[in-house]
C-alpha positions, 0 to 999 in steps of 0.5 A: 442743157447739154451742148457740143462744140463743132468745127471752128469752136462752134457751140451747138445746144442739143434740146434733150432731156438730162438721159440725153447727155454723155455718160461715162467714157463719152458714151451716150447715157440714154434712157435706154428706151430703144430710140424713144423718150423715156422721161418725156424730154425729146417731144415724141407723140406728145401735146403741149399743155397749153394750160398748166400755167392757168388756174381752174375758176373757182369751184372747178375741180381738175379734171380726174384722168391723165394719159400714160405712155408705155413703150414706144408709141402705145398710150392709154387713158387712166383716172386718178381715183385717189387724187394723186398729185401727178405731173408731166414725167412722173412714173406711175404704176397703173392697173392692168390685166393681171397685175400692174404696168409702169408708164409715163405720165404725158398729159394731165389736165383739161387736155386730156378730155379733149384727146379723149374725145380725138380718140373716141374714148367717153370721159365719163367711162365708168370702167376706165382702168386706174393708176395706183400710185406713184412708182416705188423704186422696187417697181422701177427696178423691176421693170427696168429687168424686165426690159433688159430682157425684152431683146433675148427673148425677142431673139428666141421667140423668132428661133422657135417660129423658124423652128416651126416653120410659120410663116410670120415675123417676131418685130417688138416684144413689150414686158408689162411692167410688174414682169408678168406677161409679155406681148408679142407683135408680129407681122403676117401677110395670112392667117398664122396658127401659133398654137404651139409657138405660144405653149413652148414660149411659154414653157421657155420664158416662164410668163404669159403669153400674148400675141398681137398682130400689126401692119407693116406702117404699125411695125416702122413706127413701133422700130422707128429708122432713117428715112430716105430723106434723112431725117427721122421717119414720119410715123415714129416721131410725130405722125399718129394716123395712117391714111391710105396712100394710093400710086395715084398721089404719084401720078398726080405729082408727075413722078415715076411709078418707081416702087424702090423710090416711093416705097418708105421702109414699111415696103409701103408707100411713102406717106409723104406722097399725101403732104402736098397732094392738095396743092398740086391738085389745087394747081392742076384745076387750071390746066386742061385735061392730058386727053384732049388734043390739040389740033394743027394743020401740021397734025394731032398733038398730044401732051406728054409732060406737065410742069406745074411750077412754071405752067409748061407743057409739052407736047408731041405730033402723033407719030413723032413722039421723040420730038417734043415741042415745049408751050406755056398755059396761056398758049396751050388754052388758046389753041383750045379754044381756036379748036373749039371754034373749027379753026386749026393752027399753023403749027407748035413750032411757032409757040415752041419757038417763042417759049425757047428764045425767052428761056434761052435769054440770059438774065446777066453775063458774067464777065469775071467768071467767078461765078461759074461752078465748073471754074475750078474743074479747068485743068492747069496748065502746070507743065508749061509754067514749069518749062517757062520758069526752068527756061527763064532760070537757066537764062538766068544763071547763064547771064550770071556766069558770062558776068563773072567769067573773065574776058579773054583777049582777042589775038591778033592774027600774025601776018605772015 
């Protein structure tokens, strides 16, 4: 397990796999995978199988299909027609339309029935593609080249759409394995004609051609990045469907409708926003609805701000709606019910001052003064020690200078 030392001798452990290590010169080795585990080791979109430590009751065969990654995120079901003994990690080179692909065996086992049948994929398929044996180092070589050229190509594909004027845009280029046909994803928000951008793609890249259109979440999943958060994005790591997210997961949390700040890196909405939409809607069956007002002699107030965690709300006369007067849950439901009865309150000044005087009441006082977190932004006061010291050494050696300056006798004045 590598591992790196930090501040004060600290030793941390990095959780990788042996790619992950530091090559020559201190460079990062890698698996050279565009930010995506290339042996399986970094726990990417993978499943743990629970059951590799168990043995099959007496009769049973294995389960004949396994699951094989490709680049980035895509993963498909193969069967193991030949009986190959196959494992989490190893590369194989599987079937494809025309020749063959390279992939990463994921999973093997009884679970991948079971991810099957999450994706709607029949275990029983009969035309379910095969894999054809264990990857020769031929094979890995040639992939490895056609990989190598995945990022000129990327960059040419996207001169020529440019040349053409289409209104698209080149993300990810993915090279089949054997190096015989390259798939182009792109994004689009209409309908692109790009007849001719394949024929001269064609024609300067010397395979075949295939253009296959994604969403805006498909493509940050597929590039992968920082979130605002600062953690990796949510899609490229572990998040394998994409809900609808819509502004009012927003509302519903009391955030502002700011789209530079909900908007994830896709130019959508942050799928975060649905993480805890259930608790706050849990919590906002207790409160009562925003629209109904509550009735005081004084006036109408209407409400203007909740605060789930600790079961405030605010609330404004209609007409002075800079001033707002802060009650709790239980004050609120009761004016509530008062109204429902035909009787009217005083005034919210009398709940809201309740409210104050208990936040405003210091749970301890700190008489030392240490725990402030602005006693260090006091201005010293240098000057003033100095001209006390400058006063006091000067005092000093004018002490030490009348102790050793001889006395003079005094003279006696002559009498005349």
């Amino acid at each position: 397990m590598p591992e790196f030392k930090g501040l004060a001798g600290t030793r941390y452990y990095i959780m990788g796999c042996s790619s992950c290590s530091t090559g020559k010169g201190g460079q990062p080795r890698g698996c050279k995978n565009n930010g995506t585990c290339g042996s399986d080791g970094c726990n990417k979109l993978t499943v743990f199988d629970w059951l590799s430590n168990m043995t099959l009751p007496s009769g049973q065969q294995a389960f004949d299909c396994v699951e094989v990654r490709f680049k980035n995120s895509r993963k498909e079901f193969f069967r193991n027609k030949d009986n190959l003994t196959l494992s989490i990690g190893d590369v194989v080179a599987t079937e494809a339309s025309p020749g063959h692909d390279v992939g990463i065996v994921t999973l093997v086992g009884e679970l991948v029935k079971v991810q099957m049948k999450k994706k709607g994929v029949d275990p029983n398929a009969e035309d379910l593609p095969k894999v054809y044996r264990k990857a020769s180092q031929k094979d890995i070589d040639i992939w490895q080249k056609a990989r190598d050229r995945e990022a000129d190509v990327q960059k040419r594909s996207r001169e020529l759409a440019l040349g053409l004027k289409l209104q698209m845009k080149i993300s990810d280029v993915e090279f089949q394995g054997d190096g015989s046909k390259a798939t182009f994803y792109y994004t689009a928000e209409e309908r692109v004609d790009f007849r001719q951008l394949i024929k001269d793609m064609a024609r300067s890249f010397n395979v075949r051609i295939e253009m296959r259109q994604i969403g805006y979440r498909q493509e940050a999943s597929r590039l992968g990045g920082i979130g605002s958060c600062g953690r990796e994005l949510c899609c490229s790591t572990w998040l394998t469907d994409f809900r609808s997210v819509s502004t009012a997961s927003a509302r519903y949390q009391q955030l502002s409708l700011n789209p530079q700040k909900l908007a994830g890196q896709c130019g959508k909405l942050k799928c975060c926003l649905n993480y805890e939409l259930d608790a706050y809607l849990d919590a906002l069956k207790e409160f009562p609805n925003q629209d109904v007002r509550l009735q005081t002699e004084k006036g109408e107030a209407v409400c203007q701000k909740i605060d789930i965690f600790q079961r405030l709300l605010w609330y404004a006369y209609d007409g002075e709606w800079a001033k707002w007067h802060l009650l709790t849950l239980d004050q609120v439901k009761s004016i509530i019910s008062d109204n429902k009865k035909k009787k009217k309150v005083a005034s919210l000044e009398e709940f809201s001052a309740e409210v104050e005087e208990k936040n405003n009441k210091k749970e301890f006082e700190n008489v030392v003064g240490q725990d402030s977190l602005t006693r260090f932004d006091r201005p010293k006061k240098r000057r003033k020690s100095n001209n006390n010291n400058k006063k006091s050494s000067k005092n000093q050696s004018q002490n030490q200078n009348r102790r050793h300056k001889p006395k003079q006798k005094r003279r006696r004045p002559k009498n005349g």
